[in-house]
C-alpha positions as CSV (number, residue, x, y, z in Angstrom):
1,X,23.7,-20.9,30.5
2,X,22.6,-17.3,30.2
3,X,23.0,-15.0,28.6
4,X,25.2,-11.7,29.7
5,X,24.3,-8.4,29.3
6,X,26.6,-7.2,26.1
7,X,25.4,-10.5,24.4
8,X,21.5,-9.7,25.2
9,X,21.8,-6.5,24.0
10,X,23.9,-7.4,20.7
11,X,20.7,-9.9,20.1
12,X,18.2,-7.2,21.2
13,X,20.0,-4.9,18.5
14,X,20.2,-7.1,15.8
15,X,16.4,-8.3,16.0
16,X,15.7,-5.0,15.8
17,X,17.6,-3.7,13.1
18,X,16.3,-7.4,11.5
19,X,12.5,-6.4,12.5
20,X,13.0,-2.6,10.7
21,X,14.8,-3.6,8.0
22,X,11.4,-6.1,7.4
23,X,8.9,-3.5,8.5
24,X,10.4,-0.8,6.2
25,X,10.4,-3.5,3.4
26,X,6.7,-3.8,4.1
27,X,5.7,0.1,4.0
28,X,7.4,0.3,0.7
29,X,5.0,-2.8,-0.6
30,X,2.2,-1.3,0.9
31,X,3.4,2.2,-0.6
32,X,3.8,0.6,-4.0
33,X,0.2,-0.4,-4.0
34,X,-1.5,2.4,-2.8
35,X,-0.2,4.4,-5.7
36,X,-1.2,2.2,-8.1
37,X,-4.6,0.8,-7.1
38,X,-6.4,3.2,-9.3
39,X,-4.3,1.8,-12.6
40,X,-5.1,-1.5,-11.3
41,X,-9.0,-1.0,-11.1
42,X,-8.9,0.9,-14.8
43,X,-6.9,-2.3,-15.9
44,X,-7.6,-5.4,-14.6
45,X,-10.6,-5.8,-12.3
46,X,-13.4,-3.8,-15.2
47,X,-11.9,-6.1,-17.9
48,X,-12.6,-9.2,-19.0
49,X,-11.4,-12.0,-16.5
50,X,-8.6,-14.2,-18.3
51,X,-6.1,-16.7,-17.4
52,X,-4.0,-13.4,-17.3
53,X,-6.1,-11.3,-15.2
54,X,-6.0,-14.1,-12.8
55,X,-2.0,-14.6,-12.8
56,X,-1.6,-10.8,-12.4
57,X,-4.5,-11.0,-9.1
58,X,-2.6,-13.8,-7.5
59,X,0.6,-12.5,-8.2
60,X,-0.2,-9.5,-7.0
61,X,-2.5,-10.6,-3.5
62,X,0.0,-13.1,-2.8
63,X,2.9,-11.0,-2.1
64,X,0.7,-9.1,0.6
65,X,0.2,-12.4,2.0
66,X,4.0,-13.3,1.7
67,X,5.0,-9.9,3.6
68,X,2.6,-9.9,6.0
69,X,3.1,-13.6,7.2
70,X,7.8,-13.1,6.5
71,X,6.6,-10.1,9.3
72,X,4.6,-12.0,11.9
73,X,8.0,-13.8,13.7
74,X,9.8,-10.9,13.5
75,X,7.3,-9.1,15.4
76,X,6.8,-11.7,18.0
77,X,10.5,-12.0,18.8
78,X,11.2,-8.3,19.4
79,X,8.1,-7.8,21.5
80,X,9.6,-10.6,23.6
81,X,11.7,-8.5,25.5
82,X,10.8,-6.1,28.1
83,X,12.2,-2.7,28.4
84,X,13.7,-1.9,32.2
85,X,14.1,1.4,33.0
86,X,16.6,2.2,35.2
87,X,17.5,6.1,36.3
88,X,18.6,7.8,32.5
89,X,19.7,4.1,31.4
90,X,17.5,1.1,29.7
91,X,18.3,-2.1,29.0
92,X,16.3,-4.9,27.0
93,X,16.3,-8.0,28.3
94,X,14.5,-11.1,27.1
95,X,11.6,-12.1,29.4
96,X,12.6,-15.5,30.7
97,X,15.6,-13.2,32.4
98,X,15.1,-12.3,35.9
99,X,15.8,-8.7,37.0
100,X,17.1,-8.6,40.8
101,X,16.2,-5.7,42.4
């Protein structure tokens, strides 16, 4: 059964607002490593390597991993739809729908 247009576009919405909500997640990660790389050269990588130094690297790395892969389906699923234009008006519409013309 498909799906009407009201119910595409509630799905379209929410994705999104899902997909910013991620995204903006991501910038402040990304934010809250570019500010303090500098500390984390002085500190960690021109000391000694420990067991601690290595807990605070993979710590650290892995929640770049973490956010990039959480943002990777997110991305995928709102790309999936295709923007119509029609006149002043758009509508998003999943792919697999069929526009009649």
């Amino acid at each position: 059964m498909s799906q009407t247009n009201s119910e595409t576009l509630t799905q379209f919405q929410a994705d999104l607002t899902h997909a910013l909500i991620l995204w903006a997640m991501g910038a402040l990660a990304a934010y809250e490593y570019a500010i303090t790389i500098r500390q984390e050269v002085t500190m960690v990588w021109l000391r000694k390597w420990t067991i601690s130094t290595w807990l605070f690297l993979v710590n650290r790395y892995l929640m770049i991993i973490l956010v990039i892969l959480g943002l990777l389906p997110v991305v995928a699923k709102v790309r999936s739809y295709i923007i119509i234009r029609r006149g002043c008006s758009v509508q998003f519409m999943p792919r697999d729908v069929q526009v009649r013309k």
